[in-house]
C-alpha positions as CSV (number, residue, x, y, z in Angstrom):
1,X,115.5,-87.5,59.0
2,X,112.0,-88.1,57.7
3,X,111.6,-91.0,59.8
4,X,112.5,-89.5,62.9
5,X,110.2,-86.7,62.2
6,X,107.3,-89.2,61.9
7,X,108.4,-91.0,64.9
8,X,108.1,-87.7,66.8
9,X,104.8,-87.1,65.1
10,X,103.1,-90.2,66.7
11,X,104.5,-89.4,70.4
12,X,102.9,-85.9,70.0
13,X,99.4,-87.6,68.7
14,X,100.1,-90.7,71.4
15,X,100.5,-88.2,74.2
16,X,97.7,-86.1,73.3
17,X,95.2,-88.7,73.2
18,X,96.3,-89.7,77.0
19,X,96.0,-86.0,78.6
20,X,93.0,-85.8,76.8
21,X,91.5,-89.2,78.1
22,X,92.9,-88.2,81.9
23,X,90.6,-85.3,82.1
24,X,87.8,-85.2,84.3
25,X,84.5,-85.8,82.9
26,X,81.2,-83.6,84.2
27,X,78.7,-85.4,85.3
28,X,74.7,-84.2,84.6
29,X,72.8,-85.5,87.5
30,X,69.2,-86.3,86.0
31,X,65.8,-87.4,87.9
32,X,64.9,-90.5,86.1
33,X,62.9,-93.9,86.2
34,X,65.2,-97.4,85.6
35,X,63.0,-97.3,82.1
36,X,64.7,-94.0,81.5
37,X,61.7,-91.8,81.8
38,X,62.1,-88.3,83.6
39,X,61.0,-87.1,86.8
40,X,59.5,-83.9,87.2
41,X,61.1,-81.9,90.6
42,X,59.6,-79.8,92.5
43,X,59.3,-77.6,96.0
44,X,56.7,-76.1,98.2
45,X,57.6,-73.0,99.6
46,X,58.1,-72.0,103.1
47,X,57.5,-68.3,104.3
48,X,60.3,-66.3,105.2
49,X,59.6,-62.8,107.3
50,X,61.1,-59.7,106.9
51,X,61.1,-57.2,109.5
52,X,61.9,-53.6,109.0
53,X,62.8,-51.8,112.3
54,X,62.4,-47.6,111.5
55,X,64.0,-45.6,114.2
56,X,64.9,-41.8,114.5
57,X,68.0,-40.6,115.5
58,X,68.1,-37.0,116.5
59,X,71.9,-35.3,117.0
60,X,72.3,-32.0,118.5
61,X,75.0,-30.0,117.6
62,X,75.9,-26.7,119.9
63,X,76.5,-23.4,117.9
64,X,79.9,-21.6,117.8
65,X,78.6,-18.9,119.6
66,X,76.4,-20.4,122.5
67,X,78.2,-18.6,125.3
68,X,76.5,-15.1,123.8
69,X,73.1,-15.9,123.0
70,X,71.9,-14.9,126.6
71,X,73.8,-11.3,126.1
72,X,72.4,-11.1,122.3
73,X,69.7,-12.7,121.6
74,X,68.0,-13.2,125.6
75,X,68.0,-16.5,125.8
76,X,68.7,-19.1,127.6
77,X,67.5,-21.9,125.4
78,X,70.4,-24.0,123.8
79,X,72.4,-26.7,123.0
80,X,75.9,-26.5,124.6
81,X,77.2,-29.7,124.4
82,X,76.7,-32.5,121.1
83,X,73.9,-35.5,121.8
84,X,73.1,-38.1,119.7
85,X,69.8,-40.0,121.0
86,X,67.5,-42.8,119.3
87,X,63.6,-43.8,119.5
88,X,61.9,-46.8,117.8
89,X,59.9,-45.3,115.1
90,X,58.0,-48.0,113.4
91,X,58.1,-52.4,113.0
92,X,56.6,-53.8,109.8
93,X,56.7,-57.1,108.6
94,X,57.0,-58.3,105.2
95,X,57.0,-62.2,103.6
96,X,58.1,-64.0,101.1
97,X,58.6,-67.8,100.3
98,X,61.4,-69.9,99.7
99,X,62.2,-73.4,98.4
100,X,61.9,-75.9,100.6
101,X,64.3,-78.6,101.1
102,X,62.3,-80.6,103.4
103,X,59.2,-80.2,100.7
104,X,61.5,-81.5,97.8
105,X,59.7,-83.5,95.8
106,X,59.9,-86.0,91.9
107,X,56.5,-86.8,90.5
108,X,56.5,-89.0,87.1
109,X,53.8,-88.5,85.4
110,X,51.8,-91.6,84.0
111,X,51.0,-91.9,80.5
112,X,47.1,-91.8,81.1
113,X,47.2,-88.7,82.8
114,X,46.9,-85.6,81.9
115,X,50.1,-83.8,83.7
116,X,51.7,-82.7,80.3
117,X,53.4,-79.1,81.9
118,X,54.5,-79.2,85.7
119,X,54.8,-75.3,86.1
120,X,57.2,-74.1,89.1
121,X,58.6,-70.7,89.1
122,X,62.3,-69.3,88.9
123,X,62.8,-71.2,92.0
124,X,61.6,-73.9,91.2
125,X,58.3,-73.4,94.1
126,X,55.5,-75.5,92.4
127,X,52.7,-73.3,90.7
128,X,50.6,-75.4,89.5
129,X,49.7,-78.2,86.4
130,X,49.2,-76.8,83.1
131,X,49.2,-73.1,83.9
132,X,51.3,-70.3,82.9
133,X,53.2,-69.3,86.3
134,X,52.6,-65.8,87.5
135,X,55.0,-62.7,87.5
136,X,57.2,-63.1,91.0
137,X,57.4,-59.9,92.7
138,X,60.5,-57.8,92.8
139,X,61.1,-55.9,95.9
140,X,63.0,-52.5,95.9
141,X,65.5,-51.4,97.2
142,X,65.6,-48.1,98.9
143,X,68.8,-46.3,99.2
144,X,69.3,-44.1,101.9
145,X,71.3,-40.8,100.8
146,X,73.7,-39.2,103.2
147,X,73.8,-35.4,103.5
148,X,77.0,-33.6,104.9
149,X,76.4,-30.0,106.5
150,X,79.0,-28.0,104.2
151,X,78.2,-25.0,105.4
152,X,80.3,-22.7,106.7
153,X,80.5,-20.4,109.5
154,X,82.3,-17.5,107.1
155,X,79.9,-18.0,104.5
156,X,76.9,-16.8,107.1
157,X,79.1,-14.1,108.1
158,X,78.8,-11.3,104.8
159,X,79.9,-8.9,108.0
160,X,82.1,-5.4,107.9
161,X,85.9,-5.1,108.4
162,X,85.1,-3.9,111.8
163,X,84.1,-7.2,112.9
164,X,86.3,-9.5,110.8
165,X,89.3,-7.9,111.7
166,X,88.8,-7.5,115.4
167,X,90.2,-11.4,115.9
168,X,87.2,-11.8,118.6
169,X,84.8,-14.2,119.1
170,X,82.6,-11.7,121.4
171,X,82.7,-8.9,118.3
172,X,82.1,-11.8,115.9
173,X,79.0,-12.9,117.9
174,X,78.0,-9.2,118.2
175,X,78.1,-8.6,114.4
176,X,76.0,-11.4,113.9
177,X,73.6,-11.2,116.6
178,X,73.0,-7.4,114.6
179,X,72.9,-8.7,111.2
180,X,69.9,-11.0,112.4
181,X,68.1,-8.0,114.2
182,X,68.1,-6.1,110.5
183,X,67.0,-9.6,108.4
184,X,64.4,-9.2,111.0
185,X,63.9,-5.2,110.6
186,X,63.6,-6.0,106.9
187,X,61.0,-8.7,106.8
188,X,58.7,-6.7,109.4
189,X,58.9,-3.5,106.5
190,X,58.1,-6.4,103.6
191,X,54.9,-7.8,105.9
192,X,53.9,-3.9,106.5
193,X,54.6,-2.6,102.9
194,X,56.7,0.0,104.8
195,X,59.4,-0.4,102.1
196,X,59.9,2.2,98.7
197,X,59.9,-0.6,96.4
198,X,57.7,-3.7,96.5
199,X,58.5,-7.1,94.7
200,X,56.7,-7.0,91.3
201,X,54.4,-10.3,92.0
202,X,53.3,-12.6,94.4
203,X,56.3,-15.0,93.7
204,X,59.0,-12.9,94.4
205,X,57.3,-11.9,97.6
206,X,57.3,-15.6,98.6
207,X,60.7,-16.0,97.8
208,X,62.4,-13.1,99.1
209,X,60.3,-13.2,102.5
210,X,61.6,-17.7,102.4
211,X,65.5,-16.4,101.3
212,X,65.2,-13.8,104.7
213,X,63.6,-17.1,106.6
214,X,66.2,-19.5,106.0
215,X,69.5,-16.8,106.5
216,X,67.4,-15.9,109.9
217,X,67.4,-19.4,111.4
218,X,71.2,-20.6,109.6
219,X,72.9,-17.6,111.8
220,X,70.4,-18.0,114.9
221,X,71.6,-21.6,115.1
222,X,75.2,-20.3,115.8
223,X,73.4,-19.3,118.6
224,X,71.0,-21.5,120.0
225,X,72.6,-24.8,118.4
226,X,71.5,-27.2,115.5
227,X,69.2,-30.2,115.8
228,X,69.3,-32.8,112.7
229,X,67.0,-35.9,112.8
230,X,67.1,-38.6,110.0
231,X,65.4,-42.0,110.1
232,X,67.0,-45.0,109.5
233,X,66.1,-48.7,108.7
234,X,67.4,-52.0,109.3
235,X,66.5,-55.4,108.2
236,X,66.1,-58.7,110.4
237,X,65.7,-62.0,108.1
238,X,64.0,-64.6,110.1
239,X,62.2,-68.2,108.8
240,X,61.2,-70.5,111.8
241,X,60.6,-73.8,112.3
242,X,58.4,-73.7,115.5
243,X,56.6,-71.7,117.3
244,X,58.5,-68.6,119.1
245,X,57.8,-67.6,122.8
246,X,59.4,-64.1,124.0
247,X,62.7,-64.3,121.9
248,X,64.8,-61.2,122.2
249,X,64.2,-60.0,118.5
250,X,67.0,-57.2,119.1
251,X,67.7,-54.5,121.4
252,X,67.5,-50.6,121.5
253,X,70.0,-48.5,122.5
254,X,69.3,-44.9,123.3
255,X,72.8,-43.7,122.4
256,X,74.0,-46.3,119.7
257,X,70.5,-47.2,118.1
258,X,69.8,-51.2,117.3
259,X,72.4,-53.4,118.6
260,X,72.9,-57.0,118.8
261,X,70.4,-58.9,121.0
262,X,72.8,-60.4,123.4
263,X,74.3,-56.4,123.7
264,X,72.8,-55.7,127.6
265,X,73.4,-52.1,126.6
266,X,69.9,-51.8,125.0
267,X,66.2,-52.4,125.9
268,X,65.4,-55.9,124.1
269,X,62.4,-56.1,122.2
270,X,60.7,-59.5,122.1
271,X,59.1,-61.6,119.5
272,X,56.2,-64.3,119.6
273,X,54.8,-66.3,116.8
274,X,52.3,-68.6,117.7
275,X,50.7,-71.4,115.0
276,X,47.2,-72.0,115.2
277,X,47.4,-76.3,115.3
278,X,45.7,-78.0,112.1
279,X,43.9,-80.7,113.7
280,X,45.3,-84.1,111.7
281,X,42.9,-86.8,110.8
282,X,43.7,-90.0,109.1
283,X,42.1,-88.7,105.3
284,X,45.1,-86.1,105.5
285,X,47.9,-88.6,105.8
286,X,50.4,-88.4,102.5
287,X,49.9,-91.0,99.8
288,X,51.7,-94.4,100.1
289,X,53.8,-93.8,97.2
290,X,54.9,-90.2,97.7
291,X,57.2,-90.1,95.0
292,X,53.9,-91.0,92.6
293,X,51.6,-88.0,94.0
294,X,51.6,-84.5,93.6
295,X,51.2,-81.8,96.8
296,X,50.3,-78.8,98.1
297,X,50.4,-77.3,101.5
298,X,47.2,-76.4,104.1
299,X,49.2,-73.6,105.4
300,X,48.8,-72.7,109.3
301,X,47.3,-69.0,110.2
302,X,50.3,-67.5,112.5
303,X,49.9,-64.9,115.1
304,X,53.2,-62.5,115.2
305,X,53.1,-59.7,118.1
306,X,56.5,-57.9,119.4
307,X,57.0,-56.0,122.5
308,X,58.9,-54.5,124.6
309,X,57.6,-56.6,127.4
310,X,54.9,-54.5,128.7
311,X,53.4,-52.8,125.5
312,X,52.7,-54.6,121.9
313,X,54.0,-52.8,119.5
314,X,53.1,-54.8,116.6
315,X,50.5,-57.7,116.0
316,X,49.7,-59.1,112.6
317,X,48.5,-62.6,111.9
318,X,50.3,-64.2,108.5
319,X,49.7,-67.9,106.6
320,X,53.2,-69.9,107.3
321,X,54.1,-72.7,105.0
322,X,56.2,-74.6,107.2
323,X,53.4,-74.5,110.0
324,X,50.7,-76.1,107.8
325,X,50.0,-79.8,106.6
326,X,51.5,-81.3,103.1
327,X,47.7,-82.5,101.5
328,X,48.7,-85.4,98.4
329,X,46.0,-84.2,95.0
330,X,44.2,-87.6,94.3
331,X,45.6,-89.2,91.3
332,X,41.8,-89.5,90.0
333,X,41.9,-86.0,89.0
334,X,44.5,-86.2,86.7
335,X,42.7,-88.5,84.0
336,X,40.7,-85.2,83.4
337,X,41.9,-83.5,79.9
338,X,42.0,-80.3,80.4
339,X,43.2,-80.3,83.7
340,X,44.4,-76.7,85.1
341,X,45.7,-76.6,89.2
342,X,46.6,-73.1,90.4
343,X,48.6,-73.8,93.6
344,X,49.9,-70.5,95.7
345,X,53.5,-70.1,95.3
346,X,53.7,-67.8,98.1
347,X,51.8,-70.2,100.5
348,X,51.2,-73.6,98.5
349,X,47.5,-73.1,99.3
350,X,45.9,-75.0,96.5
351,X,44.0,-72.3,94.5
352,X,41.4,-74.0,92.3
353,X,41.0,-77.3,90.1
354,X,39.2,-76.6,86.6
């Protein structure tokens, strides 16, 4: 029995140690010479842009009692049916830079230089040698709060059994129609001082003439209608690779706001970016052994207008990574001690050598 047991005993170890050994092993990809030293990696960024598109949608809403306003209130001024409509309110641009893949680069350092820290920042964009990187702005995000109209027709309606019981929307809009002409009776005796008993201060008076204000223009608009505008915003993410000539950016609808640009419901708006050419000359070539030098980036200046076609509507000029020329550091420069490079890790402009 005891021998059996052992038998058993063995198989369990026997079979362990196979499962174990046919588990896959993780491998650690490392950047490393054949001597075993290691590679430093590194990007140079490219610009991104981020456009913000503002635009103001306006709905009009009718009032429950728009069929009267002529008889009460004699007018012919309102909404009778709902609209919602949109305008283009404002275009800004916004950039920020991003690894680049094409820019990718592994420097080993040699022994007789002075390259001891390689500093890059959380993505890995280069910064510069021997600095301390600096802070990468966060951007914030704005949230947008929706507001519901909860309001009620009966809660603007503090009117007598007369009116609430007659089970008509004539003698409803009659009531009201009279209870504005009093709120307006009684502000007209505040503003005249024609009343027995003033507020005690100049605060009340403020607030009591604001509360008569705002109960004035909530019934009226059962009248004459209600018009809400809110503005919103919308994001387009765009990183080129060559210059842009009169791409549709997006379109504008009047009834349904921004819509896709190949949507022939709105009016497109067009984009242009436009490089300004770095002239290349033989002294700016890259370094026989690229993987040996270190870079940075002559960035290109970038004209960016949109349009509707006829009229710009925005027109910035901006430094683009991707547009400029990579520029290889001279090697000599590292056998300084002491060395500090700053290098822009929004544009990979090289900064300044101490």
């Amino acid at each position: 029995m005891i021998v059996n047991k052992q038998v058993a005993m063995k198989n369990l170890i026997l079979f362990s140690a196979l499962f174990v050994l046919s588990l896959p092993v993780k491998s650690q990809t490392s950047f490393s010479l054949n001597k075993g030293e290691p590679a430093i990696v590194y990007s140079l960024p490219k610009t991104e842009f981020c456009i913000e598109i503002k635009t103001e949608k306006t709905t009009q809403k009718p009032g429950v009692f728009y069929r009267y306003s002529e008889r009460y209130l004699a007018t012919k001024k309102v909404i009778t049916e709902e609209k919602t409509s949109f305008r283009l309110k404002s275009i800004k641009i916004k950039t920020r830079s991003l690894p680049d893949p094409n820019r990718t680069y592994s420097y080993i350092p040699e022994k007789s230089i002075h390259t001891t820290r390689l500093s890059v920042n959380s993505q890995g964009i280069l910064c510069g040698v021997n600095v301390i990187c600096e802070l990468e702005k966060v951007s914030e995000k704005t949230v947008g709060l929706t507001t519901k109209d909860v309001s009620k027709t009966d809660a603007l309606l503090p009117l007598g059994e007369e009116y609430m019981m007659a089970g008509s929307e004539a003698k409803l809009a009659e009531g009201v129609a009279k209870q504005i002409y009093r709120i307006r009776e009684s502000r007209l005796s505040l503003l005249t001082a024609d009343v027995e008993k003033m507020p005690a201060d100049g605060d009340s008076f403020k607030s009591m003439l604001d509360g008569q204000y705002k109960m004035e223009r909530e019934l009226t608009e059962l009248f004459l209608g209600k018009t809400i505008t809110e503005t919103q915003t919308q994001n387009i993410v765009i990183t080129p690779t060559s210059a842009i000539n009169d791409l549709v950016l997006f379109r504008l609808s009047a009834f349904k706001g921004i819509v896709a640009s190949d949507d022939l419901s709105g009016v497109p708006y067009y984009i242009n970016i436009v490089p300004v050419i770095i002239p290349v000359s033989h002294a700016d070539s890259k370094a026989k052994h690229e993987e040996q030098s270190l870079f940075y980036i002559l960035p290109a200046s970038t004209q960016i207008s949109i349009s509707d076609g006829i009229n710009t509507l925005y027109s910035n000029e901006f430094f683009v990574s991707q547009f400029g020329k990579t520029v290889p550091l001279p090697e000599s420069i590292f056998k300084q001690p002491n060395l500090k490079v700053r290098i822009d890790q929004q544009t990979g402009r090289l900064l300044s050598i101490e």
